[in-house]
C-alpha positions as a printed NumPy array, in Angstrom:
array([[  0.   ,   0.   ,   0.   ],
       [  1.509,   3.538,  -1.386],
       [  0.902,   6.557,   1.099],
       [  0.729,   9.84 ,  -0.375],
       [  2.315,  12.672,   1.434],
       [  0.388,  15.429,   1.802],
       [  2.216,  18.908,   0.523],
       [  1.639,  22.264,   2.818],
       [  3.001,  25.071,   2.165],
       [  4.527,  27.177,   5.022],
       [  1.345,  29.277,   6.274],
       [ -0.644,  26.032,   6.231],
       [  2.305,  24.612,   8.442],
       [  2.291,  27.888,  10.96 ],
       [ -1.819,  27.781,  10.939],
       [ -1.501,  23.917,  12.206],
       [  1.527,  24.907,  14.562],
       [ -0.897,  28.035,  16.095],
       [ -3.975,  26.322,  15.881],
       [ -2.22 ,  23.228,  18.241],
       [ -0.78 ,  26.026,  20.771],
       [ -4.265,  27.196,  21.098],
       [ -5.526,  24.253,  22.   ],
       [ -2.978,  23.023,  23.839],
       [ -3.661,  26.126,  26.201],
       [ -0.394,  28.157,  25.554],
       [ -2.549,  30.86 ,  24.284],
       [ -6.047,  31.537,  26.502],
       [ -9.295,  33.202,  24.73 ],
       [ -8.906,  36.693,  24.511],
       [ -4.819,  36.654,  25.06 ],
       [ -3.008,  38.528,  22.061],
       [ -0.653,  36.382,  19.943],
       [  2.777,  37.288,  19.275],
       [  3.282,  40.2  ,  16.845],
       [  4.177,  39.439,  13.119],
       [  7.519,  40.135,  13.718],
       [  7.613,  37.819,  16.807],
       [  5.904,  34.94 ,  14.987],
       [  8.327,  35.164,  11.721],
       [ 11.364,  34.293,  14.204],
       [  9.843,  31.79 ,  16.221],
       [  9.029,  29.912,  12.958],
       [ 11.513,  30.909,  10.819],
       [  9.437,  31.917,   7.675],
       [  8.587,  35.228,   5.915],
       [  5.603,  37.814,   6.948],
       [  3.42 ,  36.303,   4.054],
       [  3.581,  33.067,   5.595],
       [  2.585,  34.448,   8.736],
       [  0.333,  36.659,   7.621],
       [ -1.442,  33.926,   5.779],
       [ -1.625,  31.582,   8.616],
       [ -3.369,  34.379,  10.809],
       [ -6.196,  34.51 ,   7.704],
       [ -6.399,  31.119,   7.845],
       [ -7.167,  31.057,  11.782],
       [ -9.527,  33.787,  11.265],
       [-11.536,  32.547,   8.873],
       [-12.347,  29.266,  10.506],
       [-13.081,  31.606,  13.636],
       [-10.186,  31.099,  16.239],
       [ -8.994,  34.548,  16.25 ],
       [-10.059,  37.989,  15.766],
       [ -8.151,  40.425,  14.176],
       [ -7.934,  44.166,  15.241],
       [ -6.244,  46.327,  12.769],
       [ -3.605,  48.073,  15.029],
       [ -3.893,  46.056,  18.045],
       [ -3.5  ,  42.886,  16.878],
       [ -4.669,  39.397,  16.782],
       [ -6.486,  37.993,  19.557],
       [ -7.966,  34.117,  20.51 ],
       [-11.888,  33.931,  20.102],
       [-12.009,  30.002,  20.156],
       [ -9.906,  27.084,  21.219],
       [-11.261,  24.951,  18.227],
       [-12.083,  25.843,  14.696],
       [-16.047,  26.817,  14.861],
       [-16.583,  26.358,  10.62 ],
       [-14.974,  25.002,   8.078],
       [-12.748,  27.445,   5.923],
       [-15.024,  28.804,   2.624],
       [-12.597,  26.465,   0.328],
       [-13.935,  23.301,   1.76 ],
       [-17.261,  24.504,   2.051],
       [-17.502,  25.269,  -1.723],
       [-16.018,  21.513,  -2.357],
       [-18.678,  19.85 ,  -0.293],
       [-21.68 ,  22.25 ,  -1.42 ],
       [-24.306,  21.088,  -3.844],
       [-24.648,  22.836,  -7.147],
       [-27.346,  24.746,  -5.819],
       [-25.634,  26.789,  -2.985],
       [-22.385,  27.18 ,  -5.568],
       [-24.68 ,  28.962,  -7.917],
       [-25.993,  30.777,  -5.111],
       [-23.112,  32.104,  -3.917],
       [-22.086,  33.109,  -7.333],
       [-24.858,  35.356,  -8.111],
       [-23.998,  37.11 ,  -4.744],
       [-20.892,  37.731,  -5.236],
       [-21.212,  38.802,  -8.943],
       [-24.325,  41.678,  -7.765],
       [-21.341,  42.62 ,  -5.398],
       [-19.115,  42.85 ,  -8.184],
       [-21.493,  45.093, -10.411],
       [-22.271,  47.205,  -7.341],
       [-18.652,  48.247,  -6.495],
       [-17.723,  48.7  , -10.253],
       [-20.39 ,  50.862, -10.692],
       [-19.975,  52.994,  -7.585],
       [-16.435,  53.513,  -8.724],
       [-16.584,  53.974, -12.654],
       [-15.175,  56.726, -14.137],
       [-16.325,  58.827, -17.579],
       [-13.158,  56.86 , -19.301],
       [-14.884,  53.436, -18.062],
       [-18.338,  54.664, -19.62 ],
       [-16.464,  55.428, -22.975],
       [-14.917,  52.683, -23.195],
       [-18.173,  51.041, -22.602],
       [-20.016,  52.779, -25.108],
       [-17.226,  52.33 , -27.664],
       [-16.962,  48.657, -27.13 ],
       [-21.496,  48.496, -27.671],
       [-21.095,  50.302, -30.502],
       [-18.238,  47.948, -32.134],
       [-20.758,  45.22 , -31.405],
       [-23.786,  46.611, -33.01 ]])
């Protein structure tokens, strides 16, 4: 029988290396976690990695970030599975769904922040079509 090793890059190593000094208790809900800085030398990798590994613990809900402050335990275990493995396991249905959202989202924002050279080019490119 073959066993496949399982790649991770460096933030998902740092996220799993966090997430088990959570719950091991080193770090108590509502204690701060080291600064960036801090956490780049105690693991050896780059701010990205870091950086990345704090997104990773926030989206699954185990800490909070406070822009300026800094990054604080919420929960000892994950509470919900990150949005990448909730799109893999979703049914058609809710994929679509989520879709739709985000692309009113995306017509919203572009709108709000058009400028006349957008609208031209707009305009130019309807008027190549008809």
């Amino acid at each position: 029988m073959n066993k496949i090793i399982e790649r991770k890059s460096l933030s998902e190593v740092v996220a799993e290396h966090l997430q088990a000094q959570i719950q091991s208790g080193m770090y108590k809900l509502e204690q701060q976690l080291p600064s960036e800085h801090e956490l780049t030398k105690e693991f050896g990798v780059g701010r990205s990695s870091v950086r990345e590994a704090i997104r990773k613990l926030e989206n699954n809900g185990m800490v909070r970030v406070q822009q300026g402050l800094g990054t604080f335990v919420i929960a000892e275990r994950p509470v919900r599975e990150p949005l990448s493995v909730m799109l893999q396991t979703a049914g058609d249905n809710y994929i679509e769904e989520v879709r739709e959202l985000l692309e009113i989202k995306i017509v919203e924002l572009a709108a709000q922040n058009r400028t006349e050279e957008d609208i031209r080019q707009m305009r130019s490119t309807l008027e190549k079509k008809e």
